[in-house]
Structure formats: C-alpha cells, structure tokens
C-alpha positions as protocol buffer text, in pm:
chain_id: "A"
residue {
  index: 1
  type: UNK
  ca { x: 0 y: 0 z: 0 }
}
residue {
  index: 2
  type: UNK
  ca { x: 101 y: 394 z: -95 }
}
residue {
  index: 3
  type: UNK
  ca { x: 88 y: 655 z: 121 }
}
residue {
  index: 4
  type: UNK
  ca { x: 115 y: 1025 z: 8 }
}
residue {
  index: 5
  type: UNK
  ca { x: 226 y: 1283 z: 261 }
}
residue {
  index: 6
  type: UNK
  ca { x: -47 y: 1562 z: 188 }
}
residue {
  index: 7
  type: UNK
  ca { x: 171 y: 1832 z: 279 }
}
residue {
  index: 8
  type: UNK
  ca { x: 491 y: 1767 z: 68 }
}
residue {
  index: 9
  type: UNK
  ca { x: 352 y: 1473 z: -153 }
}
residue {
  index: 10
  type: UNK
  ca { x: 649 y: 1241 z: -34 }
}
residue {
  index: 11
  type: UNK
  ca { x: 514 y: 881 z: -122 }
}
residue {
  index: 12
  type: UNK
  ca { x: 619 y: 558 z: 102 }
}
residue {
  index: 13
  type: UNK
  ca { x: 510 y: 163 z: 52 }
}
residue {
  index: 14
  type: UNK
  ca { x: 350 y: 60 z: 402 }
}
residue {
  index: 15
  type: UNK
  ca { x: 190 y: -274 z: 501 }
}
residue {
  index: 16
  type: UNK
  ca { x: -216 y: -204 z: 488 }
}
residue {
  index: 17
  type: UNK
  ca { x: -206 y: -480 z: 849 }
}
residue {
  index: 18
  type: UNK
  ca { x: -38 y: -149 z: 1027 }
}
residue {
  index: 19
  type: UNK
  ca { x: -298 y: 0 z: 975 }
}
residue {
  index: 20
  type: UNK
  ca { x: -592 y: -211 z: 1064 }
}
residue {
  index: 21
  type: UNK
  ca { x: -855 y: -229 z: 1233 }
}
residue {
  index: 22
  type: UNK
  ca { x: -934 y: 145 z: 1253 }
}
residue {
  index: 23
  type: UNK
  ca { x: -644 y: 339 z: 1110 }
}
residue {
  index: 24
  type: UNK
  ca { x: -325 y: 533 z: 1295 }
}
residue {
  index: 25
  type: UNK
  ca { x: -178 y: 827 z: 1282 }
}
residue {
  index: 26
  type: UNK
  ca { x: 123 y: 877 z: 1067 }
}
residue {
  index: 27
  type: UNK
  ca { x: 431 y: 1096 z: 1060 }
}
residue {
  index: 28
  type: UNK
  ca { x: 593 y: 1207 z: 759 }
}
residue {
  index: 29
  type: UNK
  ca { x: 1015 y: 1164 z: 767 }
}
residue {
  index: 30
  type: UNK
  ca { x: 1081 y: 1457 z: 529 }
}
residue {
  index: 31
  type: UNK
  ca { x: 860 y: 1710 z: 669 }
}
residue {
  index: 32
  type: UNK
  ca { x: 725 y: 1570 z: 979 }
}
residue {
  index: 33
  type: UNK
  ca { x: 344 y: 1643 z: 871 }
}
residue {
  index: 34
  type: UNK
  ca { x: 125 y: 1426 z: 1110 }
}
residue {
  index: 35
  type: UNK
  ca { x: -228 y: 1335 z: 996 }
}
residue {
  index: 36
  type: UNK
  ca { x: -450 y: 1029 z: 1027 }
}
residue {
  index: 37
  type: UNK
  ca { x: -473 y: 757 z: 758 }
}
residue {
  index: 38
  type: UNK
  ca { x: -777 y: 526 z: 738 }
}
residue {
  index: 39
  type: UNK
  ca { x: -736 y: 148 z: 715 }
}
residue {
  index: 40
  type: UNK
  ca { x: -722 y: -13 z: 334 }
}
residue {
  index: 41
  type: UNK
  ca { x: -1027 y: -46 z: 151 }
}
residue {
  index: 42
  type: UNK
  ca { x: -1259 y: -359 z: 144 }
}
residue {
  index: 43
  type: UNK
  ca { x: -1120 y: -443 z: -187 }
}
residue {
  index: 44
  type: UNK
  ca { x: -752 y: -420 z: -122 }
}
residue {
  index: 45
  type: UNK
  ca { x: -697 y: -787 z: 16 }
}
residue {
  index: 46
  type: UNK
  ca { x: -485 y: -877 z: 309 }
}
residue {
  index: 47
  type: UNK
  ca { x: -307 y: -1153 z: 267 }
}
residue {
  index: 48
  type: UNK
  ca { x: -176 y: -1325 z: 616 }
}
residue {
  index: 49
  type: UNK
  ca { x: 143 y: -1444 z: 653 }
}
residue {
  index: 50
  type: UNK
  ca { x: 109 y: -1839 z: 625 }
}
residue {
  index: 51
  type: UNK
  ca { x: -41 y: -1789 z: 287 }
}
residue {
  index: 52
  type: UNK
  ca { x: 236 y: -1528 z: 183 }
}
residue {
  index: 53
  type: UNK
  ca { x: 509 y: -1813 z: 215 }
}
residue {
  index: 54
  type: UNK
  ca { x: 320 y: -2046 z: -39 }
}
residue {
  index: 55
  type: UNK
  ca { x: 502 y: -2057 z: -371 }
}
residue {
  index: 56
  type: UNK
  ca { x: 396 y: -1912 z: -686 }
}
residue {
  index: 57
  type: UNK
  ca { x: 506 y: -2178 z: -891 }
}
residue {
  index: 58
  type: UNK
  ca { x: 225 y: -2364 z: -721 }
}
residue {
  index: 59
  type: UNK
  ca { x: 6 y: -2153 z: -919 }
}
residue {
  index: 60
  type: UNK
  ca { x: -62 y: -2259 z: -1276 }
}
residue {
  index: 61
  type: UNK
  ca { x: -115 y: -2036 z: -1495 }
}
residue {
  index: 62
  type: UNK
  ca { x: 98 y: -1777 z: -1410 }
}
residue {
  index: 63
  type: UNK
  ca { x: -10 y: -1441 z: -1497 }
}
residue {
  index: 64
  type: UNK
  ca { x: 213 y: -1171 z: -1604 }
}
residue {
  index: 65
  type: UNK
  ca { x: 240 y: -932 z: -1309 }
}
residue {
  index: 66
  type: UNK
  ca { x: 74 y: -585 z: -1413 }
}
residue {
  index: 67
  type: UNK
  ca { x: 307 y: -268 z: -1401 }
}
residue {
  index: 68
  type: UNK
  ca { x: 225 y: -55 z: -1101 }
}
residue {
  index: 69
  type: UNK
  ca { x: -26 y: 250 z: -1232 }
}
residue {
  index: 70
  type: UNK
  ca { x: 206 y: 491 z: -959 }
}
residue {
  index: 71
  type: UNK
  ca { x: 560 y: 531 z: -904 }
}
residue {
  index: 72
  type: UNK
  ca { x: 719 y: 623 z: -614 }
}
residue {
  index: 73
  type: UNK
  ca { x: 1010 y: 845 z: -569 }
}
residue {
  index: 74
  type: UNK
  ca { x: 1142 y: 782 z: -268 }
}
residue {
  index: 75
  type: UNK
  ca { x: 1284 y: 431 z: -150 }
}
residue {
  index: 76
  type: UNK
  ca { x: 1092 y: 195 z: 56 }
}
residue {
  index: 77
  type: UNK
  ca { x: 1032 y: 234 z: 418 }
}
residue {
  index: 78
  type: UNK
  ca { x: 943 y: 7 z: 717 }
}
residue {
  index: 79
  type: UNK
  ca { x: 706 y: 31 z: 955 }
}
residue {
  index: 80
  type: UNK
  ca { x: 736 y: -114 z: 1300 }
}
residue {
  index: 81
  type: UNK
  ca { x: 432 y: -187 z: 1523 }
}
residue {
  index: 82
  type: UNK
  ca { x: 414 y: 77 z: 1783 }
}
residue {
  index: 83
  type: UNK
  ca { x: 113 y: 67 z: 2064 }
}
residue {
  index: 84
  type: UNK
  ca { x: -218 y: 181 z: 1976 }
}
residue {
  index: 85
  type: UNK
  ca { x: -253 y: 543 z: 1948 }
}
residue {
  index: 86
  type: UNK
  ca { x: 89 y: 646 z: 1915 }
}
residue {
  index: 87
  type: UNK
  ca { x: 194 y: 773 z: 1562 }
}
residue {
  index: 88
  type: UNK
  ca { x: 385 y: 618 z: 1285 }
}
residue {
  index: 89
  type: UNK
  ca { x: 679 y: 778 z: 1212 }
}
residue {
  index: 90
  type: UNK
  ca { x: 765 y: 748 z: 822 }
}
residue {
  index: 91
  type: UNK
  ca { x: 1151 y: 708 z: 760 }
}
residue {
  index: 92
  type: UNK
  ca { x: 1362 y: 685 z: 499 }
}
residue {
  index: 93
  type: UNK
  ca { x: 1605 y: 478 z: 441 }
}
residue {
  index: 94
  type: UNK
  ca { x: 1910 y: 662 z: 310 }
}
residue {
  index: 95
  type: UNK
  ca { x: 2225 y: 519 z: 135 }
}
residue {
  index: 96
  type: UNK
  ca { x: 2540 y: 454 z: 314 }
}
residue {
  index: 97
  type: UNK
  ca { x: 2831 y: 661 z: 163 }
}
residue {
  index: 98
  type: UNK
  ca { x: 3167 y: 416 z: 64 }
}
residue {
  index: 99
  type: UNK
  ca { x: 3484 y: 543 z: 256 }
}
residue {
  index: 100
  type: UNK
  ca { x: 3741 y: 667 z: -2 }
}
residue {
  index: 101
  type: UNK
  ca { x: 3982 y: 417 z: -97 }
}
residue {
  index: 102
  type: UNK
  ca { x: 4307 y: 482 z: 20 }
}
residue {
  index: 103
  type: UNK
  ca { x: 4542 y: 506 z: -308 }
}
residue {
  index: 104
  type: UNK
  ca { x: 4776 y: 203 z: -383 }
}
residue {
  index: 105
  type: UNK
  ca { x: 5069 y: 131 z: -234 }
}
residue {
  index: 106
  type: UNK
  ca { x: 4994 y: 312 z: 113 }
}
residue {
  index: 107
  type: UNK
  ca { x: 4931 y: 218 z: 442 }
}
residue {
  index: 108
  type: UNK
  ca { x: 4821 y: 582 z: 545 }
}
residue {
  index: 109
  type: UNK
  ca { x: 4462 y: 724 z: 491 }
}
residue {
  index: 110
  type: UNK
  ca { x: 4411 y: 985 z: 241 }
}
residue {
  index: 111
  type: UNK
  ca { x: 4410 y: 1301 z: 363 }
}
residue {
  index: 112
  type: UNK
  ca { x: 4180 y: 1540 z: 158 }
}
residue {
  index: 113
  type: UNK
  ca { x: 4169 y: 1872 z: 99 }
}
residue {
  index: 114
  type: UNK
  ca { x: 4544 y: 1916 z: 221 }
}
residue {
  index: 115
  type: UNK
  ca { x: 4777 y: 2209 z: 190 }
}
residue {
  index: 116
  type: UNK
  ca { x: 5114 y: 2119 z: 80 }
}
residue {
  index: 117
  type: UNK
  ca { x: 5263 y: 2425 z: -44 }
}
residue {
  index: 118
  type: UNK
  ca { x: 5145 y: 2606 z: 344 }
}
residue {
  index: 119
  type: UNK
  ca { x: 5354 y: 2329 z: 482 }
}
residue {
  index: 120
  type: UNK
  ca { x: 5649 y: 2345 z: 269 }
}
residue {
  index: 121
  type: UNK
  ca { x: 5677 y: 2722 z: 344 }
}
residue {
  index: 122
  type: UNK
  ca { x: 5673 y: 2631 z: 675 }
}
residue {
  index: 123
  type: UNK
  ca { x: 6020 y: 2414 z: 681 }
}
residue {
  index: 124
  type: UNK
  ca { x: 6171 y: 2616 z: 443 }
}
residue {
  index: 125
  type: UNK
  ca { x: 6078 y: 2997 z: 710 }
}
residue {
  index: 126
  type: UNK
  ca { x: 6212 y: 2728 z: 998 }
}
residue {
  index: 127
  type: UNK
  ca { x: 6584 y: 2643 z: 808 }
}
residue {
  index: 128
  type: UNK
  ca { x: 6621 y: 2980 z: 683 }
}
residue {
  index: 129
  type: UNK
  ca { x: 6549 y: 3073 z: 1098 }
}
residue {
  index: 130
  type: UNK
  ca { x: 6836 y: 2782 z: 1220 }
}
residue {
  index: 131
  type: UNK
  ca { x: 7043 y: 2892 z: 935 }
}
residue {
  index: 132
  type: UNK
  ca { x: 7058 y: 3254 z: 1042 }
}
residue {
  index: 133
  type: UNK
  ca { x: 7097 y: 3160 z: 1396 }
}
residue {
  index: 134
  type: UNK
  ca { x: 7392 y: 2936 z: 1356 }
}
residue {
  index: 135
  type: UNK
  ca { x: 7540 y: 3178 z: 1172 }
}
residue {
  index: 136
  type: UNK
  ca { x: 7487 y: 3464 z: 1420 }
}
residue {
  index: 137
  type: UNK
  ca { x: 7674 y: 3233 z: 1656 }
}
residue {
  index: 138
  type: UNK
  ca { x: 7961 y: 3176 z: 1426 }
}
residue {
  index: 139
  type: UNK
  ca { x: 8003 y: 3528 z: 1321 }
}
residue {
  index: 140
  type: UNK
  ca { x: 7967 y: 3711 z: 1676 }
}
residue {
  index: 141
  type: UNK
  ca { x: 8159 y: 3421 z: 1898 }
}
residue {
  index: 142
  type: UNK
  ca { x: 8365 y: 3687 z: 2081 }
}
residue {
  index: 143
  type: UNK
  ca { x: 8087 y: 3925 z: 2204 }
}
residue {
  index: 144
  type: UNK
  ca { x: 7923 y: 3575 z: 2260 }
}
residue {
  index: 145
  type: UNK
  ca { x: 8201 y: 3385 z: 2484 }
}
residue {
  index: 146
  type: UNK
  ca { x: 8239 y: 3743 z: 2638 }
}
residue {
  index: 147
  type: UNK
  ca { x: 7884 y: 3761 z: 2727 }
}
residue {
  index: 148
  type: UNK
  ca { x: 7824 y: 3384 z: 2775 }
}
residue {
  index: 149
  type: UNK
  ca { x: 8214 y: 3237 z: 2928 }
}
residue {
  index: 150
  type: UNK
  ca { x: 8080 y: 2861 z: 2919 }
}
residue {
  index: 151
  type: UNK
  ca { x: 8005 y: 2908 z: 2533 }
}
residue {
  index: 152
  type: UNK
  ca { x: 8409 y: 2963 z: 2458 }
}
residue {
  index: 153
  type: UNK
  ca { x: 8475 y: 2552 z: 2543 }
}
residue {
  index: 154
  type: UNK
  ca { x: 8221 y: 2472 z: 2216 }
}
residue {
  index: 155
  type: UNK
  ca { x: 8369 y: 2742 z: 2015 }
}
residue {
  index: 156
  type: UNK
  ca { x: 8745 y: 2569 z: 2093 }
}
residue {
  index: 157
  type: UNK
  ca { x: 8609 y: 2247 z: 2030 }
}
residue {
  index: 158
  type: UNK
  ca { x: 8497 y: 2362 z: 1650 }
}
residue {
  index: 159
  type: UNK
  ca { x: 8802 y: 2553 z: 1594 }
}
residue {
  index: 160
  type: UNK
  ca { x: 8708 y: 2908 z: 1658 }
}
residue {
  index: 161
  type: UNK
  ca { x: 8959 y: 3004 z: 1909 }
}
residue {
  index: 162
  type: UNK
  ca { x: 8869 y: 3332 z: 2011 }
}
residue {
  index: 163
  type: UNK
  ca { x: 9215 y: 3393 z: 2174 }
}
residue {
  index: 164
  type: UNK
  ca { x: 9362 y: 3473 z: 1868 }
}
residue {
  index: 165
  type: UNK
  ca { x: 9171 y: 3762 z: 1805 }
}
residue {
  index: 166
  type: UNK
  ca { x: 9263 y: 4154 z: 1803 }
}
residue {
  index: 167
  type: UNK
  ca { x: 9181 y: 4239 z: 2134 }
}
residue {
  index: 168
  type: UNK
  ca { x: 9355 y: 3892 z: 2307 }
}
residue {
  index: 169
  type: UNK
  ca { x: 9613 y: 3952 z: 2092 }
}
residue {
  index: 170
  type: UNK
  ca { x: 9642 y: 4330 z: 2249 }
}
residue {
  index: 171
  type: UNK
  ca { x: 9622 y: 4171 z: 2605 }
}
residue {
  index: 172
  type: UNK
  ca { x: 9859 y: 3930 z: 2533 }
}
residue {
  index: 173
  type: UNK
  ca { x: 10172 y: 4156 z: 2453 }
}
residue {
  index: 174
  type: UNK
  ca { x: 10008 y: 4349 z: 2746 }
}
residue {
  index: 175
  type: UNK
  ca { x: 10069 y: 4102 z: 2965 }
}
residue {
  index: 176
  type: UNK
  ca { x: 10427 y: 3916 z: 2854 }
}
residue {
  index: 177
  type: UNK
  ca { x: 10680 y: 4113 z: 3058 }
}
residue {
  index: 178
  type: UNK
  ca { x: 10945 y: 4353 z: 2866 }
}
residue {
  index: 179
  type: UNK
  ca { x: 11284 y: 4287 z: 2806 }
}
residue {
  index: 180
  type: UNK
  ca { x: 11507 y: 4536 z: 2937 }
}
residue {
  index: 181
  type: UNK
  ca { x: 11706 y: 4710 z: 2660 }
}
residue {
  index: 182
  type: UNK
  ca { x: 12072 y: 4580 z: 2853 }
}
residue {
  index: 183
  type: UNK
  ca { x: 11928 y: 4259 z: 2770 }
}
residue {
  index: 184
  type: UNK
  ca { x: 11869 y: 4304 z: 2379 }
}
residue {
  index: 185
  type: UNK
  ca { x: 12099 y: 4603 z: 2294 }
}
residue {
  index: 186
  type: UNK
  ca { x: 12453 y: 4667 z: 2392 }
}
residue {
  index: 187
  type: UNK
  ca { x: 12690 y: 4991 z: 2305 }
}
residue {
  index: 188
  type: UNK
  ca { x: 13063 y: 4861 z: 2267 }
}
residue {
  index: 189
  type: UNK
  ca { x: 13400 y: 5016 z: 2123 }
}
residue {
  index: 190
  type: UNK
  ca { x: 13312 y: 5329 z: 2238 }
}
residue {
  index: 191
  type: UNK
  ca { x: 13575 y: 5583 z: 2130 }
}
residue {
  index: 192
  type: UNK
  ca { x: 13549 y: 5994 z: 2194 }
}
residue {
  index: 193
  type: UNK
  ca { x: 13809 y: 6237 z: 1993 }
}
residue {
  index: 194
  type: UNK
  ca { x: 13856 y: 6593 z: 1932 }
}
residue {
  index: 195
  type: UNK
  ca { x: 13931 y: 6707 z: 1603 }
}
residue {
  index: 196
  type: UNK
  ca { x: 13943 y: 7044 z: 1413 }
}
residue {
  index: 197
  type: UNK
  ca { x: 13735 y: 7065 z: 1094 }
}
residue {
  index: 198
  type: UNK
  ca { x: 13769 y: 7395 z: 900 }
}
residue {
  index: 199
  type: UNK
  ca { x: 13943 y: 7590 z: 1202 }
}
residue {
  index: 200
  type: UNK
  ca { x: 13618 y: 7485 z: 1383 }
}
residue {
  index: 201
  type: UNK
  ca { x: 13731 y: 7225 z: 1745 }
}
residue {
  index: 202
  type: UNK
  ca { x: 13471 y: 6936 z: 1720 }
}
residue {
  index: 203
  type: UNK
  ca { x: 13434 y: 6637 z: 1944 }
}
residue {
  index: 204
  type: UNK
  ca { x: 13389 y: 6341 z: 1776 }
}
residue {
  index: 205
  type: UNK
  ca { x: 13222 y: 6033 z: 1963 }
}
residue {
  index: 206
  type: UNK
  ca { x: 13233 y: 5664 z: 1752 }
}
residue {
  index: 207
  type: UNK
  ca { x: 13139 y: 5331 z: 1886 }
}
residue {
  index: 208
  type: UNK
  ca { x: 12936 y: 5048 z: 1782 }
}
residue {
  index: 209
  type: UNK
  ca { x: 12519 y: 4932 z: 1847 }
}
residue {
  index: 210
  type: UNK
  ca { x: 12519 y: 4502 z: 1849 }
}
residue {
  index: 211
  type: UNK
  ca { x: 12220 y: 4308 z: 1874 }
}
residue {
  index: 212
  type: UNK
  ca { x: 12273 y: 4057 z: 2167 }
}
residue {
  index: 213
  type: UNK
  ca { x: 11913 y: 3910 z: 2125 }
}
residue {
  index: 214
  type: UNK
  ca { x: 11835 y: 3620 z: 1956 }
}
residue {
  index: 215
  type: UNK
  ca { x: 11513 y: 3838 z: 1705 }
}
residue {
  index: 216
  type: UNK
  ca { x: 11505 y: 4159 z: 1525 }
}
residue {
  index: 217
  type: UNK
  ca { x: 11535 y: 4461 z: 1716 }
}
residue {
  index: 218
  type: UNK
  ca { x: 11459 y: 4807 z: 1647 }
}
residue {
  index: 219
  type: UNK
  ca { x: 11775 y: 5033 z: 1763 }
}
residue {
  index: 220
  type: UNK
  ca { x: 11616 y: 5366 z: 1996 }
}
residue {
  index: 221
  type: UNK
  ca { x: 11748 y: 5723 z: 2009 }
}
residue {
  index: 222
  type: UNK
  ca { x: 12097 y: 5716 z: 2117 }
}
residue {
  index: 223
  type: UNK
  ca { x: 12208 y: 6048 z: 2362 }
}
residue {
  index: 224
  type: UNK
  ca { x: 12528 y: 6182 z: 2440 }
}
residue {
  index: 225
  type: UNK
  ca { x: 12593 y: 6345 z: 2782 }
}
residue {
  index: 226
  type: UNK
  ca { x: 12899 y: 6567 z: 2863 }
}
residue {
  index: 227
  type: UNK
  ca { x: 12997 y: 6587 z: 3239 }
}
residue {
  index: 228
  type: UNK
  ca { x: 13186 y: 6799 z: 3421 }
}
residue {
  index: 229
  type: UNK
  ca { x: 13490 y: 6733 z: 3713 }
}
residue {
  index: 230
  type: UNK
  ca { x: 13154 y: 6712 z: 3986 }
}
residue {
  index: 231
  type: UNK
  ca { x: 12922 y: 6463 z: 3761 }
}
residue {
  index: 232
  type: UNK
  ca { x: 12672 y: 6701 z: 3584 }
}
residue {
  index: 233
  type: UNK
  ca { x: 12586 y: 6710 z: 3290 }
}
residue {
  index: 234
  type: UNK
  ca { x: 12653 y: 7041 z: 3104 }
}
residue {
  index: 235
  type: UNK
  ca { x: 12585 y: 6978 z: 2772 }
}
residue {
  index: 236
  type: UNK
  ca { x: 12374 y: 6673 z: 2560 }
}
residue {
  index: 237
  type: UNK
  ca { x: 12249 y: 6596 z: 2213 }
}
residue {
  index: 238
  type: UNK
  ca { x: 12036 y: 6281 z: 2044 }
}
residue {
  index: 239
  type: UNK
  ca { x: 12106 y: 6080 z: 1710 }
}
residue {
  index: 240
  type: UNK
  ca { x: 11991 y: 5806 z: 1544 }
}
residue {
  index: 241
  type: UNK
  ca { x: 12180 y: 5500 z: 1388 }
}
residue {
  index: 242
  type: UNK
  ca { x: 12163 y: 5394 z: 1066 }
}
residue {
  index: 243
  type: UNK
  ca { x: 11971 y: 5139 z: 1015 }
}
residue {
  index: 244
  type: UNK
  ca { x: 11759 y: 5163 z: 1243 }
}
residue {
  index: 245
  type: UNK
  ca { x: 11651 y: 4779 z: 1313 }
}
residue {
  index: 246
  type: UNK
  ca { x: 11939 y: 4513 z: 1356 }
}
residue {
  index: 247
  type: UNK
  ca { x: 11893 y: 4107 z: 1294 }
}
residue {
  index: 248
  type: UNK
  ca { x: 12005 y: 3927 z: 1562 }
}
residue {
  index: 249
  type: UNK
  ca { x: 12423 y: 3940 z: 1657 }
}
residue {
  index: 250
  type: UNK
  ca { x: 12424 y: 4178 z: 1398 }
}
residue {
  index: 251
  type: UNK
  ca { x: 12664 y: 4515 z: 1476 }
}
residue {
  index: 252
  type: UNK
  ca { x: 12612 y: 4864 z: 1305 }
}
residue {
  index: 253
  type: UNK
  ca { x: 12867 y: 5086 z: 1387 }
}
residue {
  index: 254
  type: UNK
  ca { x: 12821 y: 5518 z: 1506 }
}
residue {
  index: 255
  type: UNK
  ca { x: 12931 y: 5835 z: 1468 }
}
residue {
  index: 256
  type: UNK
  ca { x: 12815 y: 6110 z: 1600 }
}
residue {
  index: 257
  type: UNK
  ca { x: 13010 y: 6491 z: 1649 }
}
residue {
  index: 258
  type: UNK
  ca { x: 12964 y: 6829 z: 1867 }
}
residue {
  index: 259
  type: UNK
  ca { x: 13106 y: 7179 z: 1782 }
}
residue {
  index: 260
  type: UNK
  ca { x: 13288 y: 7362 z: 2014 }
}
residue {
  index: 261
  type: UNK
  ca { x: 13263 y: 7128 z: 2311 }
}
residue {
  index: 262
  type: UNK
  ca { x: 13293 y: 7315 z: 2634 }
}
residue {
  index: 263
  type: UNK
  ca { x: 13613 y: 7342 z: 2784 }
}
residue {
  index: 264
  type: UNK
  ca { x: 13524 y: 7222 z: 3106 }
}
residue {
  index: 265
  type: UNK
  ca { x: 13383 y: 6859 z: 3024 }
}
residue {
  index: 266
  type: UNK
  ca { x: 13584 y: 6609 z: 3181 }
}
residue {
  index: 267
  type: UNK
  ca { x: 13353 y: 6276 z: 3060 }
}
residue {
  index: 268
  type: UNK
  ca { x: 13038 y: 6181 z: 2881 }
}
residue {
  index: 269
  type: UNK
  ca { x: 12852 y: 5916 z: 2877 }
}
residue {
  index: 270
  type: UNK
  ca { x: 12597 y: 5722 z: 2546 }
}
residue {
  index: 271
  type: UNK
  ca { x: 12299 y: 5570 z: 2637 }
}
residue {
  index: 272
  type: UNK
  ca { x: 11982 y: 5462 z: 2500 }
}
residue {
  index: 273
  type: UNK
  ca { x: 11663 y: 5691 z: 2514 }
}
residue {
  index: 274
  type: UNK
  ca { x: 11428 y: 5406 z: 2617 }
}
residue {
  index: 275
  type: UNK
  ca { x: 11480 y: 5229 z: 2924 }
}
C-alpha cells in the first residue's frame, strides 16, 4: 500500500495490516506532517502471513504481473508496530556513503583537501630561521664567549679560538713582561776624539750598536751626555743609527760629532733613550 504525505507529496510503501482495524496516525520523515490515515479499503486484500510463504510456482497459470499504475520516488520504508494510538513515524532509508579508498601502495589514509605548499613554506621559514641563527653564533663568537664564558669551550672544540683575536692579541703583549734594553741592545768600542774641521774644534764620539738578542730589534734614540769634574751634565744631544733595526748578533757601527765642546767637560757618557 502507498501513502502520500499531503503536505509535501512524499510517497512511502507501508503494510495495509499497520494499519488495521481502525487506522493510525502517521508521521511524515521529510517534513514531519502528522495526519490520520484510514485502514485499506474492502477491496484491497490482506493476505496473512502463512499464505504469503506459499510458492507461486504452485500456481498454474501464471499471470504476467501488471506494471504498477504509480511510481514512487522515494525508497521503501518500514514500519514497525508501535502501541495503539501512538503515531507512525515514516523514515527513509538513506544510502550509506563508501569510505574513499586509500590510493595504492599506502598504508596511510588519504588526507583530503590538504595544503602542501602552506607546509612546505613552513620548513623552508624554519631552516632559513636555524640557518641565520647558527650563523649569528659563528660570526659574533667573541661578544658571545664574552657575554656567555661557558660558550668559549664549544667554540674551541669547533676551531674558533677566540684567543687569537685583536683584542687577546692586544692583552697578550700586554701582559708578557718587557725585556730590558741591557738585555737586547749593547753599546761597545766606544771611542770619543777631538778634532778640528775647518778651524772649527769638534768632538767626535764613535762606537758600535750590536744586537745581543736572539730576534730583530729596532735600535732607539741614542744620547750623548757631557759631564763635568763634579758629575753634571753640562751639555747633551740625540742621534739616530743607521739602520735603524738590527737582525740578531748583527753590529752597526756610530758616529756622531759636537762643535765647540765646552772646555770644562771632563767625561760623557751614550745611552739609550728608552729604558
């Protein structure tokens, strides 16, 4: 038997037994109408259930089963008894949806509507980040072991001693004690004359500068000082050698001369400028 919803005309196959002896009250699935449907006609037979099982082929001759004079557009329903009184609510049976396969040769679902080109944006911001980072570290590792004294081990242990930079460098020769000039420079053969050069008296002072180190050394301003009988000095005057830095043991000799020496100088004395 057909039922038509007389609201939206939705149409559903029901068994005319629900609805005997005195009709129910129905309930429409798609738009929940509720109204009262009265049992089957006389005419429309009900068939029982015993008979229902007997088979056709029993039944000679068969007839050719008429075409139905209505379709109906939606699928079949069922009906299940529900006490007396209480309505009958009309579902529909809908379709189950298939799960999309999951494509060959992969044991991990398929994962729809996913962004690939947000994620590889992602790891390509992150190693430009480490990348810029590390580098940071590598470039700046002396304001870094400065600032951070443990971080100087790891920067050893890669190869970026920062003790060989400007400023240890600096502190280094800062710290490494100086050589005393006796100890590196030594004035020998030291011989003073007087001579006259064009009527003018001149005293003439030669002698000799040797390198007694074992590196180069750079030769300072020599100075002559003229005593007199009591130790002072009346009269002094600077030169330089030439040249001016000596390889080690090596000797350059001086000579160095004053005009009109005073009359009362009874010694002098050559020295180095720095101490």
């Amino acid at each position: 038997m057909i039922l038509t919803c007389p609201e939206c005309q939705a149409k559903y196959v029901v068994d005319p037994k629900a609805l005997l002896p005195a009709g129910r009250r129905v309930r429409c699935a798609k738009c929940r109408h509720t109204w009262h449907e009265d049992p089957p006609a006389a005419d429309i037979p009900v068939v029982e259930e015993a008979e229902e099982k007997v088979s056709i082929a029993e039944e000679t001759p068969q007839p050719e089963p008429e075409p139905e004079a209505e379709t109906v557009s939606q699928p079949q329903v069922q009906v299940e008894e529900e006490a007396s009184g209480a309505d009958f609510d009309l579902s529909i049976r809908q379709r189950k949806k298939r799960p999309r396969p999951i494509p060959k040769g992969s044991n991990l679902p398929a994962l729809q509507n996913h962004n690939h080109s947000s994620s590889k944006w992602g790891w390509i911001s992150l190693c430009i980040f480490v990348t810029a980072v590390i580098s940071s570290l590598l470039i700046f590792h002396g304001p870094v072991s400065e600032f951070w004294p443990p971080s100087a081990k790891l920067y050893e242990a890669i190869g970026l001693d920062n003790s060989h930079g400007p400023d240890r460098t600096a502190e280094k020769k800062q710290e490494e004690p100086k050589i005393p000039i006796s100890e590196r420079l030594e004035i020998q053969n030291l011989i003073p004359s007087k001579e006259v050069r064009n009527g003018t008296p001149y005293l003439v002072v030669r002698g000799e500068v040797h390198n007694i180190s074992e590196t180069k050394q750079e030769v300072p301003t020599l100075q002559v000082a003229l005593q007199d009988a009591r130790g002072v000095t009346i009269r002094n005057w600077t030169f330089m050698t030439s040249p001016g830095i000596l390889s080690a043991d090596e000797v350059v000799e001086f000579e160095t001369s004053l005009p009109n020496p005073p009359a009362d100088a009874r010694d002098l004395r050559v020295s180095f400028t720095e101490g």
